[in-house]
N, C-alpha and C positions, 0 to 999 in steps of 0.2 A: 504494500500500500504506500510505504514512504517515496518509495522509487518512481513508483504510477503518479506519484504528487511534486515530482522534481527533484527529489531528493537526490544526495552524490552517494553510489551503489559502492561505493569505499567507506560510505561510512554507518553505514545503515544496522552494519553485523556486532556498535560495538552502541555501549549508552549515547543517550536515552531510548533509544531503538530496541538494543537489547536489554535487558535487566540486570546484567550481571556480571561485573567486574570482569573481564581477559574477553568477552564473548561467550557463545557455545564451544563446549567441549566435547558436543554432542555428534552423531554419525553422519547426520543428512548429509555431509562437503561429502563425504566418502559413496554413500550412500548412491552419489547421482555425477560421481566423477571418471567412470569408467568410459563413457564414450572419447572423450579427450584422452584417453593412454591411446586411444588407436592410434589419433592423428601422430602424437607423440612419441610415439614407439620405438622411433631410431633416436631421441633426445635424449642428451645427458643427462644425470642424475639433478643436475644443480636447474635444467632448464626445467626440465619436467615437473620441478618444487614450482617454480615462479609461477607457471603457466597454472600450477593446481591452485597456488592461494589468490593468483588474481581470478579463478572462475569462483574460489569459495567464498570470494571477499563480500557479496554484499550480505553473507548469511552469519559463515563462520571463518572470527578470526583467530580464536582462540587456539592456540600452539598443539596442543593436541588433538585438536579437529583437522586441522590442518596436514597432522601426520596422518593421521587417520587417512584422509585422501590420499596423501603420497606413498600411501602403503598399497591401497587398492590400487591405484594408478600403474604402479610400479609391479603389482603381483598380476593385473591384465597385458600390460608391457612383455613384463616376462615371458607369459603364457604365448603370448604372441610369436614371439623370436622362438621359443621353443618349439612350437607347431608349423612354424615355416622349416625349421633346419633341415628337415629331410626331405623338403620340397625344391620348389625352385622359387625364386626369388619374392614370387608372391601369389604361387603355388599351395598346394595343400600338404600340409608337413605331416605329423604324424603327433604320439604322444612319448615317442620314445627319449626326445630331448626332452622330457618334461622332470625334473630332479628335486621333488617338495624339499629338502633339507638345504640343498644349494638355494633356491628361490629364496626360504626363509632368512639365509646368513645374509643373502643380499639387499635384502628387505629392512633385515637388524640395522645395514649400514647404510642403507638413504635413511632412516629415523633418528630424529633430531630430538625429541624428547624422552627422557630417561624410563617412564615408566611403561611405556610404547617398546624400546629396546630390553626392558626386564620383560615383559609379556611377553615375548616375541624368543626371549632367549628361554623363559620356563616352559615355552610350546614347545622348541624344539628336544627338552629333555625330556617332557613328556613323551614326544613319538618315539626316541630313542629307547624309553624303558618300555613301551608298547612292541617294537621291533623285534627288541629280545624277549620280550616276552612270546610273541606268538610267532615267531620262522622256529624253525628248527635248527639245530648246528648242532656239529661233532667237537668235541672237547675231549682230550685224554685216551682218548681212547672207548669213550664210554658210549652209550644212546643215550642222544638225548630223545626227547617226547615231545613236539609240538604243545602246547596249553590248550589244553583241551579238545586234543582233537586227535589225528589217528597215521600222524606223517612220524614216521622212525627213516632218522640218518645215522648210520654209526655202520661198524664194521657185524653185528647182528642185526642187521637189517637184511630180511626175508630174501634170499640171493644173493644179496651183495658180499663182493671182497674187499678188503681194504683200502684193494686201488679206487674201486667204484664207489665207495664210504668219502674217499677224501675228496674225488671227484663230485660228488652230491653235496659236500658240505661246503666246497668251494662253489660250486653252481648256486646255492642255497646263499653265500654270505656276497656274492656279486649283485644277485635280486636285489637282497635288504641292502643293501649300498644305493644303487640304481634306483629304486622304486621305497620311497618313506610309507607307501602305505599298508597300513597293518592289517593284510587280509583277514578277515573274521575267520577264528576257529569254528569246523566243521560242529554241526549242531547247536550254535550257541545262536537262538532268537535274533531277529533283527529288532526285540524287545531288551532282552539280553546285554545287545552291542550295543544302543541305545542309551543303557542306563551307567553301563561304561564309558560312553561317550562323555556324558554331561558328569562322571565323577571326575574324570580327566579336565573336564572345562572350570569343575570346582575348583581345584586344585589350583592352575593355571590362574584364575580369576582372585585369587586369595588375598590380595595386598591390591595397592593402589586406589582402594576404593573412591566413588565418586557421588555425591549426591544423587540418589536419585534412580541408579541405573547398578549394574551386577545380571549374572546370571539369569534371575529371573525377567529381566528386560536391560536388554545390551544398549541401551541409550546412549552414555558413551561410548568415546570412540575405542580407548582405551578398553572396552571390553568386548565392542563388536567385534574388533580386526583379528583377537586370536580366536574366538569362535568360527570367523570364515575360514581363517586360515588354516588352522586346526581341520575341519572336514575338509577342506578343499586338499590339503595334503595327504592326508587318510585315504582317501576314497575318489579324489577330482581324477587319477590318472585312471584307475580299475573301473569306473564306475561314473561318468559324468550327471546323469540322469538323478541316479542314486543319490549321490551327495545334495543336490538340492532336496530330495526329501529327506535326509538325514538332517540338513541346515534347519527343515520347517520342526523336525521331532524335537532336536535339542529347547525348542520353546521359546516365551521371549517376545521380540520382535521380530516375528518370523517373518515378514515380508522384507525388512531390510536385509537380514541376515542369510535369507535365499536369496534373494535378488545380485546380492554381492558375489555369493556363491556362485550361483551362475554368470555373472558377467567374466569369471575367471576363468573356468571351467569350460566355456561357452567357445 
């Protein structure tokens, strides 16, 4: 309304306009910044900042709204270069460049505010202890046992010999390197995985808290960004479809928080 009335759309996103000291801290800059990473997509880290906070300017100017978008921006960016790589130049690529743990480290390093860079580095330990939790590997000599489910790698595994154990465990530890997502063990509910999901997003979410917004509604930015990113990681490579109704079960703000899902994923 201030803008439709003359107003200067630089200054709209801060007092008297907004109510509350820095800006919003909130998702919507992220929320609805995803078509600009296309145009953007071959842009440096430093441009692709300027160009998100002058489209978030007349909403949100607040530092962590702000990251928020240049996290999205930067996580559809990514996705972009990675689905061309095995195409041609602007051709149809594939999902095999797509590397959620590589994305995330680069993502930690366009992020300018701190608690943006702790979410972002507690998501990534999170998939880590999920990784080994659910692949299998050979260790010592021993079988190990997939969690919960029915994949034996070791040198008593039903035919195999040694050479073929190390081979399987090495095929087995190049996947988990390759691909961050933690395919669900066999018989375990998409209710199940679900309720694991949003323990792992507890966790994650623990600290930094914000007026207003947490797990049960990701309002901030600050809590939206590792909830997208989190399933978009998990599930965006195996599973694109998927993951957007995984983003709507975690709860919340489900429209935001699919919608981000899918512009990445997409």
């Amino acid at each position: 309304v201030a803008i439709l009335k003359g107003e200067d759309y630089r200054k709209t996103g801060t007092s008297p306009y907004f109510p509350f000291p820095g800006g919003s801290f909130a998702n919507g800059g992220a929320m609805r910044i995803s078509p600009l990473a296309i145009a953007y997509r071959h842009a440096s880290a430093e441009v692709l900042r300027d160009a998100v906070t002058e489209a978030c300017m007349s909403t949100h100017v607040h530092e962590e709204a702000v990251d928020g978008a240049v996290v999205q921006a930067s996580a559809v960016a990514y996705c972009l270069e990675a689905g061309l790589s095995e195409g041609s130049s602007e051709g149809p690529g594939g999902v095999a460049g797509f590397d959620p743990l590589a994305m995330l480290h680069q993502l930690i390093e366009v992020s300018h505010t701190q608690p943006m860079k702790d979410r972002l580095t507690e998501l990534i330990h999170e998939l880590e202890k999920e990784r080994h939790a659910h692949h299998s590997w050979r260790a010592g000599g021993e079988t190990k046992v997939e969690a919960g489910g029915d994949k034996l790698i070791g040198e008593h595994a039903a035919g195999n010999t040694s050479a073929d154990a190390d081979a399987a465990g090495a095929d087995a530890d190049a996947d988990a390197d390759a691909d961050a997502d933690a395919a669900p063990s066999s018989g375990v509910s998409f209710e199940g995985q679900m309720m694991s999901d949003v323990a792992a997003l507890k966790r994650i979410l623990s600290t930094h808290s914000r007026p207003g917004s947490g797990l049960g509604f990701q309002v901030a930015a600050i809590d939206a960004m590792p909830c997208v990113l989190y399933i978009v990681a998990k599930y965006g490579r195996s599973d694109p479809m998927g993951a957007i109704y995984r983003a709507i079960g975690v709860g919340g703000d489900t429209d935001t928080i699919a919608s981000m899902v899918g512009a990445i994923v997409g």
